[in-house]
N, C-alpha and C positions, 0 to 999 in steps of 0.2 A: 408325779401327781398321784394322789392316795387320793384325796377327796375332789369331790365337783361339787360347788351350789351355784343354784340358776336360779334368776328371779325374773319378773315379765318388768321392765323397763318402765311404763304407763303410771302414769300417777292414779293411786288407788287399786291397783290392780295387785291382786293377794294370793297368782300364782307363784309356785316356788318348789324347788325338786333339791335334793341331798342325795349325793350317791355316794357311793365308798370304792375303793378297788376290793374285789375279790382276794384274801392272800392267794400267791402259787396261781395265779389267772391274768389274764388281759381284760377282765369283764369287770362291767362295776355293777354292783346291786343297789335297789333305789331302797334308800333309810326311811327317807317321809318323802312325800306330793302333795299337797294342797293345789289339787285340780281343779282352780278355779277361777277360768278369766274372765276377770269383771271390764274387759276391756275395748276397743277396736283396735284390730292391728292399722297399719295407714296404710297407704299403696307406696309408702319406700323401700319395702322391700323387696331384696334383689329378686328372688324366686319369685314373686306374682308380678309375672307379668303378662302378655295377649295370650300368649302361648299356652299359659298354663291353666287360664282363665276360660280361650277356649277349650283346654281338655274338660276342666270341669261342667261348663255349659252348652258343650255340643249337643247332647241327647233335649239338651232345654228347647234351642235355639231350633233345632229340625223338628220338633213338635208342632213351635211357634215361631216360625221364621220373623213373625212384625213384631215378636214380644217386645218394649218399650224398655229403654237402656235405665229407667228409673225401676223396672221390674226387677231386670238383672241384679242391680246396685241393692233391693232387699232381698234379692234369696243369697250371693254371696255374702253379705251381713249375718243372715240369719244361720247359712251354713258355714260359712269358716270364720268367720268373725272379722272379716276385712272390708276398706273400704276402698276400692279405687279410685282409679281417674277416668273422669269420662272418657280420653281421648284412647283408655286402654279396653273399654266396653266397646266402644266402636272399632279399634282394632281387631279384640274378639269376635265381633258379631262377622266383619271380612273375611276372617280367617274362618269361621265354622260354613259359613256361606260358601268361601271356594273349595273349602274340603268337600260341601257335600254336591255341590253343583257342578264343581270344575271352575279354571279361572275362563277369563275372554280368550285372553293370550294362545291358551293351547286348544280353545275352539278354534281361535281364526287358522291355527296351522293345519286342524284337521282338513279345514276347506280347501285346500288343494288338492286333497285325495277325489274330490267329488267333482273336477272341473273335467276329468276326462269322460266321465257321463254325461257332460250335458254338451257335449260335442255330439 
């Protein structure tokens, strides 16, 4: 393969990238970009999912622990251009919750450490 062209999939959407191979390299250099999505990505894609959503909105989320999942749904819009599923905001907002809190689970285990003080 010498050449690569990409397009964004989306009806109406006029991004599109042309690369070439380098001769005598493994690299390819970009010919033309036209950087520009006119688009929403959807939430079927494999890479966005709780996980990823909470890395990007952890620092959100421990600012504003009660921020409202319709909040969420316009700063990811606004910053990567996706739109998820609610059921994967709420996933998010669990996971940034137990990151910064801790779960139940390994609270209730701590509490055996503390039953021989109160003897």
């Amino acid at each position: 393969m010498e050449k690569v062209r990409a397009i964004c999939m989306s009806n109406g959407c006029l991004w599109k990238i042309h690369a070439s191979l380098v001769p005598g390299s493994k690299n390819f250099m970009i010919k033309s970009l036209r950087d520009q999505h006119g688009c929403i990505r959807l939430e079927n894609i494999k890479a966005i999912n709780s996980t990823w959503i909470t890395k990007k909105l952890l620092s959100i989320i421990n600012v504003d622990p009660n921020i409202s999942n319709k909040e969420l749904d316009i700063i990811l819009n606004d910053k990567f251009r996706i739109k998820p599923h609610l059921m994967q905001l709420r996933r998010s907002r669990t996971k940034a919750k137990e990151f910064m809190e801790g779960s139940h689970k390994e609270s209730y285990k701590r509490l055996l450490r503390f039953i021989p003080l109160l003897k």
